[in-house]
C-alpha positions as CSV (number, residue, x, y, z in Angstrom):
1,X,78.8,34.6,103.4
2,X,76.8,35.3,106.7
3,X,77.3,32.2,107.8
4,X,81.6,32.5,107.6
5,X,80.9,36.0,108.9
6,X,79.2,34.5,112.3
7,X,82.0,31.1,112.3
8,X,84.8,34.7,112.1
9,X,83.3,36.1,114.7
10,X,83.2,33.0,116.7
11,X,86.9,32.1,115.6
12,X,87.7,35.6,116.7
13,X,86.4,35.2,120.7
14,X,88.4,32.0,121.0
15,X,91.3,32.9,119.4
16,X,92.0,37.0,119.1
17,X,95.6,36.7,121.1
18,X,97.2,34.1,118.8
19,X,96.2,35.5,115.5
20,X,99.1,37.4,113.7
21,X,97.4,40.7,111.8
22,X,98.9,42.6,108.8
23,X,97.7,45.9,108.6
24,X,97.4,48.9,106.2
25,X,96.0,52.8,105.9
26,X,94.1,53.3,102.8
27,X,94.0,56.4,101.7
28,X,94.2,57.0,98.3
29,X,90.6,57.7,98.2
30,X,88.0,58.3,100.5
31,X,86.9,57.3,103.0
32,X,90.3,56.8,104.7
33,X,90.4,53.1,106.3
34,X,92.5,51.6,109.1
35,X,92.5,48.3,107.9
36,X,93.6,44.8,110.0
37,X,93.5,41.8,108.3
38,X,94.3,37.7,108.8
39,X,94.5,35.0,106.2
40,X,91.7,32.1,107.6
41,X,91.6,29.2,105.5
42,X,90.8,30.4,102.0
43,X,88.8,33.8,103.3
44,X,90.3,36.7,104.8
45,X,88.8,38.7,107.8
46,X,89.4,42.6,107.7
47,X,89.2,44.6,110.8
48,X,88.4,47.9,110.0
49,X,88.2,51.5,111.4
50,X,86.7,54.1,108.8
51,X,86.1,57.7,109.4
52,X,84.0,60.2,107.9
53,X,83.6,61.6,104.6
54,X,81.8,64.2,102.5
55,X,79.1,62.6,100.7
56,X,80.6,63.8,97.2
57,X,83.8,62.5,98.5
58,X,82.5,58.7,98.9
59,X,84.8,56.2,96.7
60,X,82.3,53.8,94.5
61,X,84.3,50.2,94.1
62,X,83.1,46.9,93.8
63,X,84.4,44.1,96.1
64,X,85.9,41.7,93.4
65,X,85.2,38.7,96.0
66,X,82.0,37.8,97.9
67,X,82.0,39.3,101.6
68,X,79.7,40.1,104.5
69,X,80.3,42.9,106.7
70,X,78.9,43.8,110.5
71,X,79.3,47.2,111.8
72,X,80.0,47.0,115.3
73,X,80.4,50.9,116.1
74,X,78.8,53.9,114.6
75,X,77.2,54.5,111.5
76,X,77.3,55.0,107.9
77,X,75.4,55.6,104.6
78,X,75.7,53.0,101.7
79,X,74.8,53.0,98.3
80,X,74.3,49.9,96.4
81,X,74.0,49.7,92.5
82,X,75.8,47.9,89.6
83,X,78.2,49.0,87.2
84,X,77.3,49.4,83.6
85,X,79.2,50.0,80.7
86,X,80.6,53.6,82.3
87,X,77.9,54.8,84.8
88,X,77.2,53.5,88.0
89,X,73.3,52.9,88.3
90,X,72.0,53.2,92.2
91,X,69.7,50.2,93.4
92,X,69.5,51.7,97.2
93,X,70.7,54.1,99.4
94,X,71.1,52.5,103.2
95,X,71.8,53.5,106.5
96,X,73.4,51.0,109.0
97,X,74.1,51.3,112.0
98,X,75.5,48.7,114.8
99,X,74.9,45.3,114.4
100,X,73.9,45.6,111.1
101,X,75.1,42.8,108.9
102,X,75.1,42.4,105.2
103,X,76.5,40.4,102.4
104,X,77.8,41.7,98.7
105,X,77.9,38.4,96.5
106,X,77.0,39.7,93.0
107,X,80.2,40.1,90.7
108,X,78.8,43.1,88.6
109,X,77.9,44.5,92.4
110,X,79.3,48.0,93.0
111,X,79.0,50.3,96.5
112,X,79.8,52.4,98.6
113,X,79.9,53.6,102.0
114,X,80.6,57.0,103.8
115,X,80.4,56.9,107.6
116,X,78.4,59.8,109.9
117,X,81.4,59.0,112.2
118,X,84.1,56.9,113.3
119,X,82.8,53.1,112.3
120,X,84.1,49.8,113.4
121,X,83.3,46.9,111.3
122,X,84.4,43.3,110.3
123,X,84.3,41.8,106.8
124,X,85.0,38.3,105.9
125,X,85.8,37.8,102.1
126,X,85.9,34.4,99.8
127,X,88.0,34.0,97.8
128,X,88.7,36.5,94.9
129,X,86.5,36.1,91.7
130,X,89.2,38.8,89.3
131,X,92.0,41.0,89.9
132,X,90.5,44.4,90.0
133,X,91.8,46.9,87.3
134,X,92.2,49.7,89.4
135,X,95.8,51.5,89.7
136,X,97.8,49.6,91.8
137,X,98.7,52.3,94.5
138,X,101.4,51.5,97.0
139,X,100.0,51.8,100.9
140,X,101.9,52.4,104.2
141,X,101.9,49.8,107.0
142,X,99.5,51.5,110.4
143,X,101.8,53.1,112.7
144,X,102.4,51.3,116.1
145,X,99.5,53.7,117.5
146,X,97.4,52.9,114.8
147,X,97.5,49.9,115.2
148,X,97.9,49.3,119.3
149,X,94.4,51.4,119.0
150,X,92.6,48.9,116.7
151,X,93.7,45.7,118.2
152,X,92.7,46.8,121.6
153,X,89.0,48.1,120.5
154,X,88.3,44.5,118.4
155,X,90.5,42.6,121.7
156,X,87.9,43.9,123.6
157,X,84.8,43.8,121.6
158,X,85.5,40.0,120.9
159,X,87.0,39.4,124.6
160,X,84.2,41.2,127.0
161,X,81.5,42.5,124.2
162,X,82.1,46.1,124.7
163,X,83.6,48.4,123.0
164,X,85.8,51.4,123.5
165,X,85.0,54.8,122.6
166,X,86.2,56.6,119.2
C-alpha cells in the first residue's frame, strides 16, 4: 500500500484541479475528521483534517480495507493492536509526526489515533475486505468553508510543497 500511497501523491501534483472531491464531517466519535475523498481506480484517496482529542476520548476501529496513511502536518499518538474476542489487545503505542508514512494491511488490525493538534494526512485505501458492523450513522456534507479550507491546504501542499497554517 506504500507504493499506491506514493503513485496518489504523484497523481495528486499532476492532477489536484480536475479531480471532483466528496466530502464529509465525522463526528459521531472522536476524534472529529474533515474528511475529502475521490474514487481512483479501485482505491479511494482520503484527504483528511483531524483535530484533537482527550486521550480517553480516542475512537478504536479497524480499517476494514488495506490503507497507508502520510501525515503531512502536525502530530498524533497511535495505538496499534488487534481485536480479540471483546478486548482490544495493544501491540504499540506511536507517535508520528510529519512525513511519517505507514500502512494497516492486517484484517483482524485495530487502531487508533488522537492528534496533539490539528493534523493533515492522506490515506489511500484498497479495496474493502467486509462491511464493518458498526451502526450505520448518517453524516453531514462539510460546509462550503469547510471545505474551501481543505482544498486550498492539500491544493497547495501538492501544487508548491508547502503548507498553510492550522
Amino acid at each position: 500500500m506504500l507504493d499506491k500511497l506514493r503513485e496518489a501523491e504523484d497523481y495528486l501534483r499532476k492532477n489536484f484541479d480536475s479531480i471532483t472531491w466528496g466530502s464529509l464531517f465525522i463526528d459521531y466519535e472522536k476524534p472529529h475528521v474533515y474528511r475529502l475523498w475521490t474514487q481512483w481506480g479501485e482505491n479511494r484517496i482520503y484527504l483528511h483534517k483531524i483535530m484533537p482529542c482527550e486521550a480517553e476520548d480516542a475512537f478504536w476501529h479497524p480499517h476494514p480495507w488495506a490503507s497507508a496513511v502520510k501525515i503531512i502536518s502536525g502530530s498524533y499518538e497511535m495505538g496499534v493492536g488487534l481485536y480479540h474476542t471483546t478486548t482490544f489487545k495493544m501491540s504499540a503505542k506511536l507517535i508520528l509526526g510529519p512525513n511519517t508514512t505507514y500502512e494497516m494491511t492486517e484484517q483482524d488490525g485495530y487502531h487508533y489515533v488522537r492528534p496533539l493538534e490539528p493534523v493533515y494526512s492522506i490515506m489511500v485505501t484498497g479495496p474493502k475486505w467486509y462491511e464493518h458492523k458498526d451502526q450505520k450513522v448518517e453524516l453531514r456534507k462539510l460546509s462550503e468553508l469547510e471545505y474551501n479550507v481543505l482544498v486550498n491546504f492539500f491544493k497547495h501542499y501538492y501544487r508548491y510543497g508547502i503548507t498553510l497554517a492550522n
